[in-house]
C-alpha positions in Angstrom: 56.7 76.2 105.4 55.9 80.0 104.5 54.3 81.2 101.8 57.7 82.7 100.8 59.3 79.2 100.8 56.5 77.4 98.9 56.4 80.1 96.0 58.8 78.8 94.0 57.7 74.8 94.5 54.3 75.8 93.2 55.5 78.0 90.5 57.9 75.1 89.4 55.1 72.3 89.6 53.0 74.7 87.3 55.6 75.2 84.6 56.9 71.4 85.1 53.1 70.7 84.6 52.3 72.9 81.6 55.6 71.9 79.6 54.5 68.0 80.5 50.9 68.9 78.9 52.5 71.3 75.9 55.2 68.6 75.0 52.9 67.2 72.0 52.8 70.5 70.1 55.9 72.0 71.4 58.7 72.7 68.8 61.3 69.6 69.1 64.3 71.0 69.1 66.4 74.0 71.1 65.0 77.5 69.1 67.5 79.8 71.2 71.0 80.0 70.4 73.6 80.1 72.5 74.5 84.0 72.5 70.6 84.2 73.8 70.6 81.5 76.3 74.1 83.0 77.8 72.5 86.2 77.8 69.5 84.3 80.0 71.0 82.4 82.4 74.8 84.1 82.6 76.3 87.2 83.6 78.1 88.0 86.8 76.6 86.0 89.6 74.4 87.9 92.1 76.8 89.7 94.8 73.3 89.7 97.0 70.3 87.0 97.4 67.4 87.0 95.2 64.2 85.3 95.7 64.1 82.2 94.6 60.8 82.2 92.9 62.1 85.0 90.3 64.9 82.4 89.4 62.4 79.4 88.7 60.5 82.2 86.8 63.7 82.9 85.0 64.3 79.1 84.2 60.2 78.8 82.9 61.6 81.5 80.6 64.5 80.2 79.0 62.5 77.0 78.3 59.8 78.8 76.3 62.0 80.8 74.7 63.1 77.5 72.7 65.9 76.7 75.3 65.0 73.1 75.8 64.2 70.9 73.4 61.3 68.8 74.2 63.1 65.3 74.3 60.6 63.9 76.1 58.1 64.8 73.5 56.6 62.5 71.1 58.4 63.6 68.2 62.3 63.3 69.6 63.4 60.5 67.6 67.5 61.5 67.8 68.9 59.4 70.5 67.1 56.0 72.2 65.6 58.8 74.8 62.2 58.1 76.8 59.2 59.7 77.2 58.9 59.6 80.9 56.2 58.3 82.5 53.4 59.9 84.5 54.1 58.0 87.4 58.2 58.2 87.2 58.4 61.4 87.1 56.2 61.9 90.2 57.9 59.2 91.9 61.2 61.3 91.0 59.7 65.0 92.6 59.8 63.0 95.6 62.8 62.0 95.5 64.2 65.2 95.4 61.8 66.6 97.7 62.4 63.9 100.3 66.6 64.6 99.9 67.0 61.2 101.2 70.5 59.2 100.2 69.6 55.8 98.9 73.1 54.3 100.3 72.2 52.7 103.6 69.1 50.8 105.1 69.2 52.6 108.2 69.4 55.9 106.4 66.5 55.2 104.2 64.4 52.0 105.1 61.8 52.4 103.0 63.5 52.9 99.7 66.0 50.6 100.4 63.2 48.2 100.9 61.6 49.9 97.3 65.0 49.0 95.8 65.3 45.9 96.6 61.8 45.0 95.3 62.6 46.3 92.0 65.7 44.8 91.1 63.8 41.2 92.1 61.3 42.5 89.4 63.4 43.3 86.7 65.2 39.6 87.7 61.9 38.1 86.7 60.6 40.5 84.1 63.9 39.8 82.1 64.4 36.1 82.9 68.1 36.2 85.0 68.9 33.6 86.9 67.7 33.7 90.5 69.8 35.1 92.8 71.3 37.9 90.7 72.5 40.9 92.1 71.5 44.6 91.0 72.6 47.7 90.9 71.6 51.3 90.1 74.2 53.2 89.0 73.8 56.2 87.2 73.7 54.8 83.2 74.9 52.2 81.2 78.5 53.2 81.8 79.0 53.0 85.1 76.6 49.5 84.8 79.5 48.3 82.5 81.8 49.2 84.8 80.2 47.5 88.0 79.9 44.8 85.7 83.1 44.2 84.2 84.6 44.9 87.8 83.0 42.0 88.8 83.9 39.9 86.1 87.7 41.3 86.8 87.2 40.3 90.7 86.2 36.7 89.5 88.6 36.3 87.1 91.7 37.3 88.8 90.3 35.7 92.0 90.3 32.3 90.2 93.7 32.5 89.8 94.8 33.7 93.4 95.1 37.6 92.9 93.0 39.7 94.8 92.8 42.9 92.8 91.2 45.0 95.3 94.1 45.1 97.4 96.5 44.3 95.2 95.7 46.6 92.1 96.9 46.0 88.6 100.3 46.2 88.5 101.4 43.0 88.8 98.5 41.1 88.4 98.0 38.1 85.7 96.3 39.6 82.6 92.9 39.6 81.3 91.9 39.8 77.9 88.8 41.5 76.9 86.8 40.5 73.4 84.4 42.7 72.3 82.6 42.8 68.6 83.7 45.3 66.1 80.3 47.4 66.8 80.8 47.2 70.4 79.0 50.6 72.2 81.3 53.3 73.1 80.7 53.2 76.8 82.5 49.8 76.7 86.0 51.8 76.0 84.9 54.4 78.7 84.6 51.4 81.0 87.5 49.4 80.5 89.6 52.8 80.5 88.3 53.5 83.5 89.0 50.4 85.0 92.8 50.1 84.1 92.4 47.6 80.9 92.5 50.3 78.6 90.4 50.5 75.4 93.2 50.3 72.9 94.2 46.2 73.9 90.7 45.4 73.1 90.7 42.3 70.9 87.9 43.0 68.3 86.0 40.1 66.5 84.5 40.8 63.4 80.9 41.6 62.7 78.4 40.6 59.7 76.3 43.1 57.6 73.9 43.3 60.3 76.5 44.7 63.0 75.9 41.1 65.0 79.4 39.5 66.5 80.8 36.5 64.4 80.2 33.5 66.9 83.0 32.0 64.1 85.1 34.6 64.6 84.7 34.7 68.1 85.9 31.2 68.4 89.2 31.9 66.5 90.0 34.9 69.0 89.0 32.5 72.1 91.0 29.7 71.1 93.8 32.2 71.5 93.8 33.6 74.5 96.2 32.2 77.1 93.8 32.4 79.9 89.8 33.0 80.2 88.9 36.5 79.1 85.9 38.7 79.3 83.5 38.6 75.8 81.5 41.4 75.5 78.0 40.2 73.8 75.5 43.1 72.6 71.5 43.3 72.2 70.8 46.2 70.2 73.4 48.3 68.3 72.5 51.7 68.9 72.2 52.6 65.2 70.8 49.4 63.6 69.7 47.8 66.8 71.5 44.0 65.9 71.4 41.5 68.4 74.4 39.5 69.1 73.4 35.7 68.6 73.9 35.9 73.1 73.0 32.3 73.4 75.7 31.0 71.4 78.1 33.5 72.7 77.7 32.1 75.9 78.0 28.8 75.4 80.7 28.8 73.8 83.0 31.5 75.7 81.9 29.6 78.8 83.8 26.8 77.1 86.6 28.6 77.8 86.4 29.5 81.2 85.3 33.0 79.5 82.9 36.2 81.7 79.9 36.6 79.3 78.9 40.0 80.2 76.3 41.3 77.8 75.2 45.2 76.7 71.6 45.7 76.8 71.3 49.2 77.0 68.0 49.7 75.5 67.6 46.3 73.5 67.4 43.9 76.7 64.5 45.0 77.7 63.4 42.7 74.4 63.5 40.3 76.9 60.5 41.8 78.7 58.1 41.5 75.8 57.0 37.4 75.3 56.8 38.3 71.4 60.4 39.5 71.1 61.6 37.2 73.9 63.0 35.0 70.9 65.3 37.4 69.4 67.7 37.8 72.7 67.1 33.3 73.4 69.7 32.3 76.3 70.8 35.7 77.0 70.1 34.1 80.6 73.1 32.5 80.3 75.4 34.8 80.2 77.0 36.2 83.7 76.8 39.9 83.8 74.3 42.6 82.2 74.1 46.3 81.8 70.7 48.1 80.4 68.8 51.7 81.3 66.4 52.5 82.7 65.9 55.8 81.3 65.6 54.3 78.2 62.4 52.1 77.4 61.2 52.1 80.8 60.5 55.7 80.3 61.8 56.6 83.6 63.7 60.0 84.3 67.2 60.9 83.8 69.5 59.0 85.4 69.2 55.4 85.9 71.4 52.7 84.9 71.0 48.9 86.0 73.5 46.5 86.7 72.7 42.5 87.1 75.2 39.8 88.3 75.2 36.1 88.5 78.0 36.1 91.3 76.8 38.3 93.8 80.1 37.7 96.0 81.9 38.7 92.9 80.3 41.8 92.7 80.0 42.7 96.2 83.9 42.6 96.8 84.3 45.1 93.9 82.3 47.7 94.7 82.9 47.8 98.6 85.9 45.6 100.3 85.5 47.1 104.1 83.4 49.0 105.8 84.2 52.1 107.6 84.3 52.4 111.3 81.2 55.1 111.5 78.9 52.5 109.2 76.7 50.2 110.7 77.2 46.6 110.7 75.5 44.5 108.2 72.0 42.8 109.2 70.4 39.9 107.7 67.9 41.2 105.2 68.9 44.5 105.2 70.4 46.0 102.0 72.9 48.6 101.5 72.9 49.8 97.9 76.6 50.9 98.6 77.8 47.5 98.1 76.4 47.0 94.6 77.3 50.4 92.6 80.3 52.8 92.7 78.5 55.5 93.8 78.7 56.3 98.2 76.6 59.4 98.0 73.8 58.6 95.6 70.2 59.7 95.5 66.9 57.1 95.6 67.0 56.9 91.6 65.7 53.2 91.8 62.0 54.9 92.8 60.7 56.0 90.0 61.2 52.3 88.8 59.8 50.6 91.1 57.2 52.9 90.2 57.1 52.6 87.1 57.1 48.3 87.2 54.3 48.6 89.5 52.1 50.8 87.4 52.8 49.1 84.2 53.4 45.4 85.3 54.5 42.8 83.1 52.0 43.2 80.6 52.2 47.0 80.3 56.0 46.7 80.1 56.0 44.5 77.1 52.9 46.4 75.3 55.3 49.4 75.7 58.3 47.7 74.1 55.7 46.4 71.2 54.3 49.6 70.2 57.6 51.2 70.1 58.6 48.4 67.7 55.7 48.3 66.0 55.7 52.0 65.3 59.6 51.4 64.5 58.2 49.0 61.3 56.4 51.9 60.2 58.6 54.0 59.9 60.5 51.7 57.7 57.6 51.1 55.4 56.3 54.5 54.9 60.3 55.9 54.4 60.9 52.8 52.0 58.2 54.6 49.8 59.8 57.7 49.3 62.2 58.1 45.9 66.1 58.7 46.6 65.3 56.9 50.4 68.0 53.7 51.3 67.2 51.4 54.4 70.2 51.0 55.5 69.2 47.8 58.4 66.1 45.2 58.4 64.2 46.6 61.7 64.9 44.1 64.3 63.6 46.2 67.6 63.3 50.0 67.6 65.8 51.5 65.6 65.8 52.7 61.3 68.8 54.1 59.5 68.3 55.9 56.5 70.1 57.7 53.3 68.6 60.2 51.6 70.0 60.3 47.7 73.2 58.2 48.1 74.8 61.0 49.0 76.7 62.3 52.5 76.1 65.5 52.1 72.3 65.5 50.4 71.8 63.0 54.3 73.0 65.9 56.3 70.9 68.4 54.5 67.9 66.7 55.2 69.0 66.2 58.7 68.9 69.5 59.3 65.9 70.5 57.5 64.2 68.2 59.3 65.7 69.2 62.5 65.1 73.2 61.7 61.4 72.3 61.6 60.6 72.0 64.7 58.1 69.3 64.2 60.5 66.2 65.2 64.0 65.9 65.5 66.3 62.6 64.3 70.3 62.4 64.8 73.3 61.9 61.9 75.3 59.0 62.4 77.9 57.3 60.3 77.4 53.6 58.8 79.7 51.9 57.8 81.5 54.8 56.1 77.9 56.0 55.0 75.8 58.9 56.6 72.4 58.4 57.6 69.5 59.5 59.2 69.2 57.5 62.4 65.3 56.7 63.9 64.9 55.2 67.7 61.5 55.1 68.8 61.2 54.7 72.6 58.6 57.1 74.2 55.2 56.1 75.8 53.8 59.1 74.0 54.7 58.1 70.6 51.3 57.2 68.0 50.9 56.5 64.7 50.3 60.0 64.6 53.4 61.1 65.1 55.1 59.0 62.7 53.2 60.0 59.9 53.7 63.7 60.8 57.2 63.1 60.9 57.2 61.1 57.3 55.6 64.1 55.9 58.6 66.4 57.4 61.0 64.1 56.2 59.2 64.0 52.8 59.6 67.6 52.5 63.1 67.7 53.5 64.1 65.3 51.2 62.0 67.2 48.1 64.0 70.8 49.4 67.4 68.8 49.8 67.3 67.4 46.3 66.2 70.4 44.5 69.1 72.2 46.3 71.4 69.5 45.3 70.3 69.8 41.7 70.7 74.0 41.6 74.4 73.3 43.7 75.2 70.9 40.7 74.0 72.7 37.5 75.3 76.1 39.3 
């Protein structure tokens, strides 16, 4: 390699160094505006070549010009986001650097081999059944969708339709149950794969968010054939947990495909403290979670387990193509678990990452986030004209600030135009609120009291503007 062609890998390990280093007093939250970041990155593209290392110079630029926000900062509190580790992040420069596809063994022993170690792990860590299959798709969607395409394959299959030849049209129906505060990447799923989100049968939910086991029983007891219930751990607003062991046992009752949505909250199961909370979630037949998430890995990483590894095999890859090799005993081909043919090695930085940390490490990580979740809670509950709107059961806080939509907002924004730290609006329930997900490494009890203070500020400014709007 010439000096020419290392440049700009050495200027971007520098500037992907110092941002990692900066990202605990770096401003959370995007400072440049769009006209500015347009004026950055766009124009015309180049009629000739440019060196390369004047474009990652560029790019260092725009980021600390306020282009980025530092989401992997301490501070970033708006969507269930990690931190990325150390070690995952590394793990992930190689990846790229290495350019290796991770969709055949004999393309890419190594982190086939590397692969197949960590879904084993993750098997164990979160207490599946042995033999489950996994998959790394790119996020929780396209896990839902390997999933449920599985749980389609079994289904039909039972009842002597084979619906990867045979498609849809005429095929018996499924019925899909999910509860009322089912994610949206369930829809996105089920739209994908032909059910359609709209025929969705919908079972109520309690205060909490948590599905009606009740409820669900009335809706089973009505379906002409075994459907597909869609369980949740961990609502992404209050983070409720589906009571999963009663699901399953009853849906499997009748005849019924558990398949359960763990984006962030099944890795609950990891932690022997919280273990409790998701009790006989082993019993269900399908699960989806992320890995970017609370493992703290890098963007993207979805994972997909399945009790009936036939099941799931036959829906993501029927035959094989002429030019592929023939299958060998012991040898895995990650094609036949995910949707994705071309797909890069995004299973490395986990097994990475579950290596360095190990069991115990994952579950102290999961704690702490929890832990620092609870005091959140406590210190916000202190502050006049501030509404919990959920009892923290993992890692997630909604607040209101003043009973009031529009006073919420405005301290949303206050707080999000400080720079400091940086938490998302959602709707409740017909409510706004201020929602709080605590899932980095890097967060302290540091941080959450720096960000009480903000938030204490915000809610002063935001009332005493309400007050002025009012008596104006």
């Amino acid at each position: 390699m010439t000096n020419i062609e290392r440049a700009p890998l050495d200027l971007a390990y520098r500037q992907a160094v110092d941002y990692l280093t900066g990202l605990r007093e770096r401003p959370v939250g995007a400072t440049a505006g769009l006209d500015e970041l347009i004026e950055l990155l766009g124009g015309p593209m180049p009629e000739n070549s440019l060196p390369a290392v004047d474009t990652i110079k560029l790019l260092g630029e725009a980021v600390e010009r306020g282009g980025i926000p530092a989401a992997s900062g301490p501070r970033f509190f708006g969507y269930v986001t990690g931190g990325t580790l150390p070690v995952a992040v590394a793990a992930d420069w190689l990846v790229a650097a290495w350019d290796q596809t991770a969709s055949l063994y004999n393309l890419s022993p190594a982190i086939s081999v590397a692969e197949h170690v960590a879904g084993d792990w993750l098997v164990d860590l979160f207490g599946l059944p042995p033999g489950t299959s996994v998959g790394f798709p790119t996020g929780c969607t396209m896990a839902h969708l390997t999933a449920l395409a599985a749980a389609r394959n079994h289904l039909l299959g039972q009842r002597g339709w084979d619906v990867e030849k045979h498609g849809l049209r005429e095929a018996p129906e499924i019925e899909v149950i999910a509860g009322a505060q089912h994610h949206m990447t369930i829809d996105l799923a089920l739209r994908y794969l032909g059910f359609g989100s709209g025929r969705v049968r919908v079972v109520p939910v309690d205060e909490r968010g948590r599905m009606r086991v009740d409820e669900l029983a009335r809706v089973l007891a009505d379906c002409a054939s075994p459907p597909i219930v869609c369980a949740q751990i961990g609502d992404v607003n209050s983070g409720a947990i589906d009571p999963v062991g009663e699901i399953c046992d009853l849906a499997h009752r009748y005849g019924a495909w558990v398949h359960v949505d763990g984006a962030f909250g099944l890795w609950a199961a990891a932690s022997p403290s919280l273990r409790p909370l998701v009790e006989g979630v082993e019993r269900a037949d399908s699960w989806a979670c992320d890995a970017h998430k609370w493992l703290n890995v890098p963007y993207d990483c979805g994972i997909v387990f399945v009790t009936r590894p036939d099941a799931h095999r036959a829906a993501m890859l029927n035959e094989r193509a002429g030019y592929l090799p023939a299958e060998r005993p012991g040898e895995r081909d990650a094609i036949e678990w995910v949707p994705d043919f071309s797909r890069r090695a995004r299973s490395l930085p986990v097994w990475a990452a579950l290596r360095t940390l190990g069991k115990a490490g994952v579950a102290d990580l999961v704690d702490r986030c929890c832990a620092l979740t609870r005091r959140f809670a406590e210190q916000l509950a202190g502050i006049e004209g501030v509404e919990l709107l959920n009892d923290v059961v993992l890692n997630q806080v909604m607040v209101r600030f003043g009973d009031d939509d529009a006073v919420t907002r405005d301290v949303i924004a206050r707080v999000q135009a400080s720079g400091e730290c940086w938490f998302g609006g959602t709707v409740w329930y017909g409510r706004a609120a201020m929602r709080v997900s605590v899932v980095s490494w890097r967060t302290t009890e540091d941080d959450v009291d720096r960000s009480v203070k903000v938030i204490r500020t915000a809610v002063a400014a935001a009332a005493g503007a309400e007050h002025d709007r009012r008596a104006g």
